[in-house]
C-alpha positions in Angstrom: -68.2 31.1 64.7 -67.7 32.9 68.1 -69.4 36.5 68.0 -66.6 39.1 68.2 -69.1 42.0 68.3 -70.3 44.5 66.2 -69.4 47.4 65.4 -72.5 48.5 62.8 -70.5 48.0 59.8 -69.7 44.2 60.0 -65.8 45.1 61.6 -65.9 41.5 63.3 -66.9 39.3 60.0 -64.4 41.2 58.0 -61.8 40.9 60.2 -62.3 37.1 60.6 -62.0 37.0 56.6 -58.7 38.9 57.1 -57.8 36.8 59.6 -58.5 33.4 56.9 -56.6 35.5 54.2 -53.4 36.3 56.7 -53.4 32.7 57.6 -53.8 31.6 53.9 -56.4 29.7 54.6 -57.9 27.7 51.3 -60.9 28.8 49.7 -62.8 25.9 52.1 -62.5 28.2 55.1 -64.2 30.9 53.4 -67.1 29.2 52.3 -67.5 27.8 55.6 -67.2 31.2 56.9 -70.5 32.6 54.5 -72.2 29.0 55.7 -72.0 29.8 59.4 -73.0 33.6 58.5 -76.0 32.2 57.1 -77.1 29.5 59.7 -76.8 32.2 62.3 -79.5 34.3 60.2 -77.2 36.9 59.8 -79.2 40.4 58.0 -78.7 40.1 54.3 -77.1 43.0 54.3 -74.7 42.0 56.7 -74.5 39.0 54.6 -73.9 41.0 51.6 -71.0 42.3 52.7 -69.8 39.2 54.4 -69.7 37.7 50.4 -68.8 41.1 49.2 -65.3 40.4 51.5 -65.0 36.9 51.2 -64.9 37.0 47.1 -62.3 40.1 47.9 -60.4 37.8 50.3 -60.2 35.1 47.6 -59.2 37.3 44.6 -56.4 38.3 46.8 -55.5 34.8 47.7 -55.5 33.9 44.0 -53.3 37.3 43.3 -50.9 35.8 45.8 -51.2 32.7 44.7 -50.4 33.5 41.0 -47.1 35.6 42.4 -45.9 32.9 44.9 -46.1 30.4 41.5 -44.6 33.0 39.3 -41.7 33.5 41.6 -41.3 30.4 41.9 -41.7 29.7 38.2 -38.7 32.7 37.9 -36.8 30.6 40.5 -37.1 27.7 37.7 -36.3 29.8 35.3 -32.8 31.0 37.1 -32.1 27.5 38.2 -32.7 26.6 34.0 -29.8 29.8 32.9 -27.8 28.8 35.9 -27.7 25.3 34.9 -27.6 25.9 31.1 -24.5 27.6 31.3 -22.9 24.0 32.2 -21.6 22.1 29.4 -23.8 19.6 28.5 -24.3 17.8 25.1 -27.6 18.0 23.2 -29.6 15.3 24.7 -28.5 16.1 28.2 -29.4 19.7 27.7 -33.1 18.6 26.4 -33.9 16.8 29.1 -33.3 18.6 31.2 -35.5 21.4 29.2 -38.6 19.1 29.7 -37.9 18.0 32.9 -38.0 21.8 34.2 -41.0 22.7 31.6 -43.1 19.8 33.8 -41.8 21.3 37.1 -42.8 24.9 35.8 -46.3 24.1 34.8 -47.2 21.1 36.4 -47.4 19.3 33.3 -48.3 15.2 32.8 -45.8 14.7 29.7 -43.3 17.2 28.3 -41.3 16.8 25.3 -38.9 18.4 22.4 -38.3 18.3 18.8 -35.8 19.5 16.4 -34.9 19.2 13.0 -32.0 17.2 11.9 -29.5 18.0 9.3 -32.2 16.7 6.7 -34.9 19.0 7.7 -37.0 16.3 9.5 -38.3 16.8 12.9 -37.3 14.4 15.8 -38.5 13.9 19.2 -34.9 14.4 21.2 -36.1 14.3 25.0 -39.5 13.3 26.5 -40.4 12.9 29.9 -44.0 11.4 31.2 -46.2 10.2 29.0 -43.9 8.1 26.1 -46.2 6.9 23.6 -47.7 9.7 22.3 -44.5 11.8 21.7 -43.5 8.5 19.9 -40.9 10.0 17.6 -41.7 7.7 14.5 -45.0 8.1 14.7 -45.9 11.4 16.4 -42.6 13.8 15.8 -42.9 15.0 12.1 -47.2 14.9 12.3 -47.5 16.8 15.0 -45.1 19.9 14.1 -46.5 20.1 10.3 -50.2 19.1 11.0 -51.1 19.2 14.7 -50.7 21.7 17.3 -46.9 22.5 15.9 -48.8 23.7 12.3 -50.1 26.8 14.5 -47.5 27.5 16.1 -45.5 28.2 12.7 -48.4 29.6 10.7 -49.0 31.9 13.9 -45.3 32.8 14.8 -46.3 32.0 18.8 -47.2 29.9 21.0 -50.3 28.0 20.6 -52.5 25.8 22.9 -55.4 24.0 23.6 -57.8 22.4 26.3 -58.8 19.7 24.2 -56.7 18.1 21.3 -59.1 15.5 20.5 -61.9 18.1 19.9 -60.4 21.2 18.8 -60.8 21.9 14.9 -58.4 24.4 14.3 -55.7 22.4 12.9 -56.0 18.9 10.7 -56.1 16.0 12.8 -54.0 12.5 11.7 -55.0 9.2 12.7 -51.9 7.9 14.0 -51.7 10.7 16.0 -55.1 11.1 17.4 -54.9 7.6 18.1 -51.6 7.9 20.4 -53.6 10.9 22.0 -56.4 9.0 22.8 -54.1 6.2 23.9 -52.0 7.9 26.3 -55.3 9.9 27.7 -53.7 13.2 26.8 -56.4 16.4 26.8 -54.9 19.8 26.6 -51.7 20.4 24.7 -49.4 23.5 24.6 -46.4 24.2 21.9 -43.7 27.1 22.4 -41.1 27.6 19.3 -37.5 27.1 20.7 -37.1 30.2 18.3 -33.1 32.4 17.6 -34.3 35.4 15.6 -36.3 34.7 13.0 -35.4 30.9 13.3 -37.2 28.1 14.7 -35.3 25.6 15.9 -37.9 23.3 17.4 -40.9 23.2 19.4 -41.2 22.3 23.8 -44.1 20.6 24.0 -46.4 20.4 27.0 -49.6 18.1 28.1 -52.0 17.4 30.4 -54.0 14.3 31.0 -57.2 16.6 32.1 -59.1 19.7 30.2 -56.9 22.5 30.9 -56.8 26.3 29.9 -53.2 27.8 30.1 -53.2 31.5 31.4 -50.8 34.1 30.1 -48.5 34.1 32.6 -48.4 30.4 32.8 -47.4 31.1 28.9 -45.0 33.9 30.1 -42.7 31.3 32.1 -42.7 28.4 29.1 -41.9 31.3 26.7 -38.8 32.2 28.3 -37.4 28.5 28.8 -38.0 27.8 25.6 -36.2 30.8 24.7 -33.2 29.6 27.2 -33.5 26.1 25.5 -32.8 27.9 21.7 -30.0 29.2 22.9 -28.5 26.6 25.2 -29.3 24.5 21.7 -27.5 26.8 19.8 -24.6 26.8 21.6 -24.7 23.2 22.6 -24.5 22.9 18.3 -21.9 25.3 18.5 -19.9 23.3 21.1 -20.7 19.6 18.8 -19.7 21.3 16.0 -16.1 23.1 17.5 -15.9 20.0 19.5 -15.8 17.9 16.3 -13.7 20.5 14.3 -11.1 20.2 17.5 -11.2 16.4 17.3 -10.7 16.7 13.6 -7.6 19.3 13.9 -6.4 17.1 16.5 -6.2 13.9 14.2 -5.0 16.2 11.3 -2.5 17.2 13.3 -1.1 13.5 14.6 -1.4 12.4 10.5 0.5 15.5 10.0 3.1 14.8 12.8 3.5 10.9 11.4 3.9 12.3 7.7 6.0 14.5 8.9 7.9 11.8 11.2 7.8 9.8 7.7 9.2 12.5 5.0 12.0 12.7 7.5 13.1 8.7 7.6 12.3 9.1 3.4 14.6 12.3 3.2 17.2 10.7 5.9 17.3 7.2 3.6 17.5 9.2 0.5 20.6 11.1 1.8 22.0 8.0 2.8 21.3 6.4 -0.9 22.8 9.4 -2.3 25.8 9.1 -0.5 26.6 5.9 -1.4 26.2 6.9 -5.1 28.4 10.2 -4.5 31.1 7.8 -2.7 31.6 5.8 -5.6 29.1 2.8 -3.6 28.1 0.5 -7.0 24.4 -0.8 -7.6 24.5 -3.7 -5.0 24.8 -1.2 -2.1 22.3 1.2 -3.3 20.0 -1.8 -3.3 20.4 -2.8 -0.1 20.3 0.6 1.3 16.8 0.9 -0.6 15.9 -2.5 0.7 16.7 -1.8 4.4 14.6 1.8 4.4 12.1 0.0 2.6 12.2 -3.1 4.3 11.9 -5.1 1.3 13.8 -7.2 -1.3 15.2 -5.0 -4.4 16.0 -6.2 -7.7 18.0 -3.8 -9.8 16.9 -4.9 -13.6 18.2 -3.2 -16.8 15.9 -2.8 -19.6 16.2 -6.4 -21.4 15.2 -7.8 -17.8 18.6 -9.0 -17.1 19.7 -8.6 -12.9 22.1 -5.9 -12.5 22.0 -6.3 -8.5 20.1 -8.3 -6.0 19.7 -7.7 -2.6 18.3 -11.2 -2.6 16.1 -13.2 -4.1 12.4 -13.1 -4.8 10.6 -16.3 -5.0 7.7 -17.2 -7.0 7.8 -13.7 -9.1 5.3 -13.7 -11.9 7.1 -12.3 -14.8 4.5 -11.5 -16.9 2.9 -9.4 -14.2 6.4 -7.2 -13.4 6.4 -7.2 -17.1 3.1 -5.2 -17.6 3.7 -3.4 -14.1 7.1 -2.2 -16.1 5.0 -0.9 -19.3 2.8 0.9 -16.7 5.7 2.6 -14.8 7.4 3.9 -17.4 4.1 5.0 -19.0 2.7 6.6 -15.7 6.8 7.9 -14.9 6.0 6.1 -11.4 6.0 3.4 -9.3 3.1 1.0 -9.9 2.3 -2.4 -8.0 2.6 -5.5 -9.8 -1.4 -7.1 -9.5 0.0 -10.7 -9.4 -3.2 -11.7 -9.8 -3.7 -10.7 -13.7 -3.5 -6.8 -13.4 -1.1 -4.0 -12.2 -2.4 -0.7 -10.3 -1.5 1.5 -7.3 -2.6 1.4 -3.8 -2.7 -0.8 -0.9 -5.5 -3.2 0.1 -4.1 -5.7 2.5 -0.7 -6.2 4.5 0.5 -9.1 2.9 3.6 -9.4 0.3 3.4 -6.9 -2.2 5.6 -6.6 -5.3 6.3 -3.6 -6.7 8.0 -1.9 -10.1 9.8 1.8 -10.2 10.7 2.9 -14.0 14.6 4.2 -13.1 14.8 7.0 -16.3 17.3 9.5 -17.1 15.1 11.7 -19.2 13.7 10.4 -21.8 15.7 7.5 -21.5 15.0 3.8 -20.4 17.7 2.2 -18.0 15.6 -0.3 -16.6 13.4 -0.8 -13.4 13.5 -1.7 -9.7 11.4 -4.6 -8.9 10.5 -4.9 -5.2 9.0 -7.4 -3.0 7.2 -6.0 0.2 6.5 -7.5 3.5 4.0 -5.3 3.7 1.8 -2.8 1.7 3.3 0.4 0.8 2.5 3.5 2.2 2.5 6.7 -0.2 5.9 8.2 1.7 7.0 4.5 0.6 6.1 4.9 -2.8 7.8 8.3 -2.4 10.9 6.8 -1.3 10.8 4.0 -4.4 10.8 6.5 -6.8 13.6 8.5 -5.3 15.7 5.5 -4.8 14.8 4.5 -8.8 15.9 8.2 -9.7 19.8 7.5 -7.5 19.7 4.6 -9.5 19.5 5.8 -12.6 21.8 8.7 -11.1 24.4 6.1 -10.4 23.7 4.3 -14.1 24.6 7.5 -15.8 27.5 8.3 -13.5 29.2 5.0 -14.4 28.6 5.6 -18.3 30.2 9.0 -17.6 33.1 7.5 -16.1 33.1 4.6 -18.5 33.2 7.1 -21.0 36.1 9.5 -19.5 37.9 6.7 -19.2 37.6 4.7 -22.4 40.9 6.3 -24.7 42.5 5.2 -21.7 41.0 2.0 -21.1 40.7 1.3 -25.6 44.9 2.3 -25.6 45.2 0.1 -23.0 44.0 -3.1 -24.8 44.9 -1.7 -28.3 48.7 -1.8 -27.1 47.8 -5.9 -25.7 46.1 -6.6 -28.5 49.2 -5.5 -30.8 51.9 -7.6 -31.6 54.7 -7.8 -30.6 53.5 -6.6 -27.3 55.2 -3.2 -25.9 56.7 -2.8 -22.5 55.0 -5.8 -20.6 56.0 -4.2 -17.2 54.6 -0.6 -18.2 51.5 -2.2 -19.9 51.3 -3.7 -16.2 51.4 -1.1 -14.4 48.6 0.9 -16.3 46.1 -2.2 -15.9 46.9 -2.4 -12.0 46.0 1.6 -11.9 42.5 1.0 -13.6 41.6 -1.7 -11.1 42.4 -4.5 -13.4 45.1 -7.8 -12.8 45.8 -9.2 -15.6 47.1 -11.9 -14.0 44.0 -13.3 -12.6 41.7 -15.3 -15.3 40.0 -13.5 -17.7 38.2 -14.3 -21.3 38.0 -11.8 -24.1 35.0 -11.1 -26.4 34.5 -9.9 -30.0 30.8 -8.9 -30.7 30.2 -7.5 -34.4 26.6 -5.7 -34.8 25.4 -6.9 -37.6 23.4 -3.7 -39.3 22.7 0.0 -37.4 24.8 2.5 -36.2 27.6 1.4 -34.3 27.9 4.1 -31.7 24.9 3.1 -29.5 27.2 0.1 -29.2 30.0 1.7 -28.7 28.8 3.3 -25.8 27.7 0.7 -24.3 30.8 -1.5 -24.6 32.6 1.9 -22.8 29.9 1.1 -19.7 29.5 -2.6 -19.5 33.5 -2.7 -19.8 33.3 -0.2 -16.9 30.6 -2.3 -14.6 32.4 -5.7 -15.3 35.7 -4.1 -14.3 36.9 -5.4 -17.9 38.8 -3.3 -20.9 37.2 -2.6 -24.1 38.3 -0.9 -27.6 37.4 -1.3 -31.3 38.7 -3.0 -33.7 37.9 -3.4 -37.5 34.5 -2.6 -36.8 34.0 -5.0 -33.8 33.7 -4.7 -30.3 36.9 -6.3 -28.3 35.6 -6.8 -24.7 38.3 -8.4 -22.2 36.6 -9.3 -18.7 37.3 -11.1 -15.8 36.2 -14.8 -15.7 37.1 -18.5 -16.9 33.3 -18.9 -19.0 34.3 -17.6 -22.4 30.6 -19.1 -23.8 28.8 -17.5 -20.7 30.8 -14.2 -21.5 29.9 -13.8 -25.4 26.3 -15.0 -24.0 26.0 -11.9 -21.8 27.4 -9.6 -24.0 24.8 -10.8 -27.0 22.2 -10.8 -24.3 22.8 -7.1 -23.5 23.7 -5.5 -26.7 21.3 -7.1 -29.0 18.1 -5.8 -27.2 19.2 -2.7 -27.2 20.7 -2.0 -30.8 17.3 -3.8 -32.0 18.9 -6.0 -34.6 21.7 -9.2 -34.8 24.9 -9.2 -32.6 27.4 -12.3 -33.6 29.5 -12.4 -30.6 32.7 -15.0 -30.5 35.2 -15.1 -27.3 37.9 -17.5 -26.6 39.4 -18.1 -23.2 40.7 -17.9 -20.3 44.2 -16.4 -20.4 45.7 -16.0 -17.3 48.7 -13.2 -18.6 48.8 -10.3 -20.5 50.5 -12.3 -23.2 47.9 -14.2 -23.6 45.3 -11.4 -24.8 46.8 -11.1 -28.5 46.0 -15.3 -28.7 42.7 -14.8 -27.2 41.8 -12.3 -29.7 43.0 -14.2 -32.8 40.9 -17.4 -31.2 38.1 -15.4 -30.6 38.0 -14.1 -34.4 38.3 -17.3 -35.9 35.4 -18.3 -33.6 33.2 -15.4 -35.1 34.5 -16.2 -38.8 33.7 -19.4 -38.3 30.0 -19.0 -36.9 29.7 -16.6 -39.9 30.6 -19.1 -42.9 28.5 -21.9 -40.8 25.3 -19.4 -40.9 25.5 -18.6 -37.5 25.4 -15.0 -38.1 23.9 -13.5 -34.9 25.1 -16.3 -32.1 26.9 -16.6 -29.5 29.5 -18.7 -28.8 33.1 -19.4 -27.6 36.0 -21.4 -29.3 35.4 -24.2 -26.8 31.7 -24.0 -27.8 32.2 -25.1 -31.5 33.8 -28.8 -30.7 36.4 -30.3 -33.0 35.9 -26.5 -35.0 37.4 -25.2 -31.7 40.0 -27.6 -31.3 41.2 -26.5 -35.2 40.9 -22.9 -34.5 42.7 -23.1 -31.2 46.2 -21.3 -31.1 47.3 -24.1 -28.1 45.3 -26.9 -29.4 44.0 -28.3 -26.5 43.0 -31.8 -27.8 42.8 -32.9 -23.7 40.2 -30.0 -23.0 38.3 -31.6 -26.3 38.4 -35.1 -25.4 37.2 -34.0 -21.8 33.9 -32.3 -23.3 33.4 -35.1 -25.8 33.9 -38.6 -23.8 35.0 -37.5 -20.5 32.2 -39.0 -18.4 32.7 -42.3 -20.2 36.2 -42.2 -19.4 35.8 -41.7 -16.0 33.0 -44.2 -15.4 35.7 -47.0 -17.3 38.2 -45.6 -14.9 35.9 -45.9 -12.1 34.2 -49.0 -12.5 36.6 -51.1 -14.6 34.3 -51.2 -17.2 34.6 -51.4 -21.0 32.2 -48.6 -22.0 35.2 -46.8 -24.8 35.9 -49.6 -26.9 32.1 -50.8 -26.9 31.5 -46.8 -28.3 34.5 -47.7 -30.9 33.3 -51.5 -31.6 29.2 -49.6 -32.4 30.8 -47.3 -34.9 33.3 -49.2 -36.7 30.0 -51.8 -36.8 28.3 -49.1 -38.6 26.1 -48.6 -35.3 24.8 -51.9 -35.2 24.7 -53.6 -31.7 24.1 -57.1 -32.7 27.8 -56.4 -35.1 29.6 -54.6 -32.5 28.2 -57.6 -30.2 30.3 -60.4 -32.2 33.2 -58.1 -32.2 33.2 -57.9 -29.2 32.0 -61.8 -28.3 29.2 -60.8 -26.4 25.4 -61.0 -26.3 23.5 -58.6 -27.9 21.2 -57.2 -25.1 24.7 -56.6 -23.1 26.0 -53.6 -26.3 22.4 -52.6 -25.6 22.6 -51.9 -21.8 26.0 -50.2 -22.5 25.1 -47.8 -24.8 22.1 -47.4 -22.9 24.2 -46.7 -19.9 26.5 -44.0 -22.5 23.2 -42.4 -23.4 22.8 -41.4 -19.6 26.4 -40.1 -19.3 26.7 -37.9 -22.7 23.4 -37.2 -22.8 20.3 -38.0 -25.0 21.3 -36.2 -28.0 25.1 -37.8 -28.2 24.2 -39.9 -31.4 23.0 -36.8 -33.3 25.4 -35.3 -36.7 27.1 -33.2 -34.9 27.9 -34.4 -31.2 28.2 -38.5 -33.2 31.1 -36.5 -35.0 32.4 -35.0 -31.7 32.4 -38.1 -30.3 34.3 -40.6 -32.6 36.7 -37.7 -32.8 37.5 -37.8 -29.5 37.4 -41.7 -29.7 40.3 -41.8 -32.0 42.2 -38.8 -30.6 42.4 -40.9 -27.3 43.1 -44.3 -28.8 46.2 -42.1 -30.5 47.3 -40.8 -27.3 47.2 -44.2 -25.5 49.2 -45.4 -28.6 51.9 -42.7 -28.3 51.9 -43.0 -24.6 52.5 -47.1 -25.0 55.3 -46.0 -27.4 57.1 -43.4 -25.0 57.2 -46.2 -22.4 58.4 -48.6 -24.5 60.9 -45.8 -25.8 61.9 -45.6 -22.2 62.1 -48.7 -21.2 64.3 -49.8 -24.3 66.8 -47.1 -23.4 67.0 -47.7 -19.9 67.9 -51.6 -20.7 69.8 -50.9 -23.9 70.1 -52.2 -27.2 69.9 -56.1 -27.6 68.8 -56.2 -24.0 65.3 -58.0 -23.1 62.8 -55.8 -21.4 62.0 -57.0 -17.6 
């Protein structure tokens, strides 16, 4: 060192140790400053205060040293707050915690745990070191029996220069071990802490024996303070974030419901209309069917179609039968499990059939049956049950009208029915104003309840007369239905169909037609009485049948007689396949019964083999069916037989007749 002079009290050597300390020279300068002192041979006063400066110089040095690190440690800190203040989700917010906890202390491995929403710490962010902040095996250990055990039975922070040795705290294998592993030595813990909570711990690590000052402690404090509350918030934002997201989809359900009640309340004012128009069953169907997008079966309650929109195939009836018990039961619609059960809900998108109870009260009209393309939503089910409830609506506003109506409509057949019939034209004219044309076909029916009370039936003649656009009265304690049609036995099959069921106990229904006048009724009526007289003194009490139904019976209690109509439903195929095929089919018939139905008999009768009768009447059995040579159809049969061969021998006699007179008497035919 050059000699700056002296001034007695050392002035040079001090001011070359302010001259190291200005220039921030490290602590090497100084000691080669007291070396070169000493080489010189310097007085050891002199040297005493050369040392005396130089430990003064370096104190000051490490003074500054600490500042410069603390401001810059605060310049970390404001960075962290400015930074916090962005919106980051949890794990970005941690990491960036640790990553600023290394930078503040110099720190090998720097990581954060936190309890879940089960009370279990977890390692969230690491950064360094990995394995030892493992958070299976580290996480949980190290907060309840490590380092993290002081800092919650201490309320601080807590620290130490080596984990491996220090026996504060209970030591665990599998964490010692990872320790050891990772080469870790000292190890700090700081609570992330909001009041008098403790949200987790910032951990911090060195990889060499370290003591950590107080004011090293004073800057990981405060971040882990910032990193409670950026936590905090950071929950806070999660949590409003997911309550957002959840009002948000509440609010689009809400906006499709609401989109949905509207269709359901626009279809259901539709439907409504139509009943409040005067629209009949069939339309209210299809208006249910198109908002439904599905096929709809109107039913009443003996399961009989009232309306179809089309037609459902392979319906399991015993499961819409169950599904119906259920409905009414439940007073809802219920889904048919085609599959053996019946219960609500949707599970797939496939076909789905369902069944609506349509009540009136207490009262059971029937059901809606409903086949789905696809599965029904609960605004569906919503609109099923409002379109059962117009049904039923519509039900009970045709019974009302049946019933307003019915004087009129029972005066109006009582004054057909009567004999002789008054004022044709006038009698006309009140038909064509109720909607009916007598002049079109129509059969008449006579049902007589056998047992109960007979005004159930009586309103219910009033509103099937009504639906089938037909006329009804009563007349010595029998229904008298006259409908539009040409089936008399598929008429009085209805009408027992219908009635029975729902009086609980035996209907004998008879009906005779068609007519195709209004003179006709009266003879309809007298037919179709006969036919229910008869049925009764044949035991038939509780059939259903028509005139034309009963055979030769018929044929006797027919006003017109219609032995052509007979002979038709008796023989008529065989006739036709003679007249066809010029074969011989009638007078083998007549040749096997006047043989006593033997074929080998009739076969020498008629001089040919026996196996040829055999293929004939086999060949008869195919056209009148395999019943023909039964009691009662046998009769029918050789009935018909001899009423033809008695027609062909009047018919041979008229020609004759007419032939004789056109060549007169004496005169030889041509």
């Amino acid at each position: 060192m050059s000699d700056h002079g002296t001034d007695g009290g050392g002035g040079v050597d001090a001011l070359s140790v302010l001259e190291l300390l200005a220039q921030q020279a490290p602590t090497e300068r100084f000691a080669e400053l007291l070396d070169e002192a000493r080489v010189t041979g310097r007085p050891l006063a002199e040297l005493a205060r050369l040392e005396r400066a130089v430990h003064l110089a370096t104190g000051i040095g490490r003074s500054l040293a600490r500042r410069e690190q603390r401001e810059a440690g605060l310049d970390v800190l404001a960075d962290t707050a400015r930074d916090l203040t962005f919106p980051y989700d949890l794990d970005g917010l941690l990491r960036l915690v640790v990553r600023r906890a290394r930078r503040l202390l110099d720190l090998d491995v720097a990581c954060v745990t936190l309890r879940d929403a089960r009370g279990v710490r977890v390692l969230h962010s690491a950064e360094g070191g990995l394995t030892a902040f493992d958070a299976a095996a580290c996480s949980g250990a190290l907060d309840t029996e490590g380092i993290g055990g002081l800092v919650h039975a201490t309320g601080g922070p807590a620290w130490t220069d080596d984990y491996l040795t220090d026996d504060r705290f209970p030591h665990l294998a599998p964490v010692d071990e990872l320790v050891r592993t990772e080469g870790l030595r000292s190890v700090l813990a700081v609570p992330l802490r909001i009041g008098d909570t403790v949200l987790g711990l910032l951990y911090g690590a060195d990889r060499r024996a370290r003591r950590f000052a107080d004011g090293e402690l004073g800057l990981l404090v405060p971040l882990a303070d910032l990193a409670a509350v950026a936590t905090e918030k950071a929950g806070l934002l999660a949590q409003t974030t997911a309550e957002v997201t959840e009002l948000e989809e509440d609010s689009s359900r809400a906006r499709t419901a609401l989109t949905r009640m509207r269709y359901i309340g626009e279809a259901h004012r539709r439907i409504m209309n139509l009943v409040l128009s005067g629209g009949d069953l069939l339309g209210v169907a299809k208006a249910a069917g198109d908002a439904l997008d599905a096929c709809v079966l109107v039913r009443d309650t003996g399961g009989r179609t009232l309306a179809a929109t089309g037609e459902i195939t392979g319906l399991d009836e015993d499961a819409v039968a169950k599904a119906s018990l259920d409905a009414h039961a439940g007073r809802r619609p219920v889904r048919a499990d085609e599959s053996g059960g019946s219960g609500s809900g949707v599970d797939d998108g496939a076909e789905q059939t369902w069944v609506a109870p349509v009540i009136a009260g207490s009262e059971d009209l029937g059901v809606l049956v409903v086949r789905a393309t696809t599965g029904l939503t609960g605004e569906d089910e919503r609109l099923l049950e409002l379109a059962a409830q117009s049904v039923a609506f519509l039900l009970l506003m045709q019974r009302s009208t049946a019933v307003a109506e019915g004087p009129v409509r029972d005066e109006l057949l009582d004054d057909l029915l009567a004999e002789p019939q008054h004022a044709p034209q006038q009698i006309a004219q009140r038909a064509r104003r109720l909607g009916i044309d007598l002049r079109k076909p129509h059969v008449l029916v006579v049902a007589r309840p056998e047992g109960g009370e007979q005004g159930r039936a009586v309103v219910w003649a009033s509103s099937y007369a009504y639906r089938m656009a037909g006329l009804k009265t009563v007349q010595g304690g029998c229904i008298v239905l006259l409908l539009p049609g040409v089936d008399a036995s598929a008429a009085a099959k209805a009408v027992s169909g219908e009635l029975a069921p729902l009086l609980g106990h035996p209907v004998s229904v008879g009906a005779a037609g068609p007519g195709w006048s209004p003179d006709s009724v009266g003879r309809l009526y007298q037919e179709g009485m006969r036919c229910l007289d008869a049925m009764s003194a044949l035991g038939g009490t509780g059939a259903a049948a028509s005139v034309e139904d009963l055979g030769f019976l018929g044929l006797l209690l027919s006003d017109d007689h219609d032995v052509d109509g007979f002979v038709e439903s008796a023989i008529g195929p065989v006739l036709d396949y003679d007249a066809e095929r010029f074969t011989d089919l009638t007078h083998t018939l007549e040749a096997y019964f006047a043989s006593g139905g033997s074929p080998t008999n009739a076969a020498e009768a008629l001089h040919v083999h026996p196996n040829t009768v055999s293929r004939r009447l086999e060949r008869i059995g195919e056209l009148l069916g395999p019943e023909w040579q039964k009691p009662g159809q046998v009769l029918e049969v050789q009935l018909a037989l001899r009423l033809q061969r008695t027609r062909e021998v009047l018919a041979r006699r008229r020609t004759a007749l007419g032939e004789t007179r056109q060549t007169g008497p004496g005169k030889d035919a041509p």
